[in-house]
VEXZAMI-213078 format. One record per residue (C-alpha): residue in three letters; y, x, z. Coordinates in steps of 0.1 Angstrom, whole numbers, padded with zeros to 4 digits, always signed. Layout:
// VEXZAMI-213078
ALAYXZ...
***
This chain:
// VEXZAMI-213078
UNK-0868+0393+0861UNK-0898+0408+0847UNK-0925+0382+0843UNK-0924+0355+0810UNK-0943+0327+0807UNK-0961+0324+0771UNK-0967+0286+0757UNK-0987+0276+0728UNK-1015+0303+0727UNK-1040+0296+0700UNK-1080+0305+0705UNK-1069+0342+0696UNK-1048+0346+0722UNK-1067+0365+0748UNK-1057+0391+0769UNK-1063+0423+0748UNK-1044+0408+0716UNK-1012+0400+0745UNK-1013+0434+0756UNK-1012+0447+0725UNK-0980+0423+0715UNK-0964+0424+0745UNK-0973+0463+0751UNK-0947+0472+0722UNK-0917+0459+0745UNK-0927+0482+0773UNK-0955+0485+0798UNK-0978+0455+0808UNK-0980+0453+0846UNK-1003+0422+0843UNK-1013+0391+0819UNK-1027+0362+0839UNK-1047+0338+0813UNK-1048+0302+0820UNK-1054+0274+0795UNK-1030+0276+0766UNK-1004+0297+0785UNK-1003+0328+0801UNK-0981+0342+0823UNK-0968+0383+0813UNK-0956+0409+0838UNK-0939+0439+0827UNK-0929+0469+0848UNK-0891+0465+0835UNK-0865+0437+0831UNK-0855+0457+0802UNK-0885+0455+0785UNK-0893+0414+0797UNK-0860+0412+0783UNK-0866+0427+0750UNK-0899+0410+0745UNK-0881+0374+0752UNK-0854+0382+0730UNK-0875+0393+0701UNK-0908+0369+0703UNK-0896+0337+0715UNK-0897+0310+0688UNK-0919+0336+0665UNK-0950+0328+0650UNK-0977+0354+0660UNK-1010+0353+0654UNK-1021+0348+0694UNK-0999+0315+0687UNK-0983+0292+0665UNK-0946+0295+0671UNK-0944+0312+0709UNK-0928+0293+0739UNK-0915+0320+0760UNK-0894+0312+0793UNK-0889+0332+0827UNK-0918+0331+0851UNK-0916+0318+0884UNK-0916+0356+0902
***
């Protein structure tokens, strides 16, 4: 799987401060914004992996303690 979902986005999370958290887990294919959430695709499982295993439940400052499941691709 390569694409997360990422709850509990605060007003800082746009999509230029996700890139640039998500970007040091590997490459970003895409980051679809919605309200609160966005959805993350990377060109890797490795690196989907990675970022789940490292940012989920940590507080960031796009969020206040990240919600990070697998996305529906």
């Amino acid at each position: 799987m390569t694409q997360l979902y990422v709850g509990n986005l605060s007003a800082e999370g746009d999509e230029k401060a996700i890139r640039a958290l998500f970007g040091k887990y590997g490459q970003v294919r895409e980051v679809l914004m919605k309200n609160g959430y966005a959805f993350v695709e990377f060109e890797s499982p490795i690196a989907a992996e990675d970022a789940m295993r490292e940012l989920n439940g940590e507080w960031c400052s796009i969020g206040t303690y990240l919600c990070l499941f697998w996305g529906p691709v």
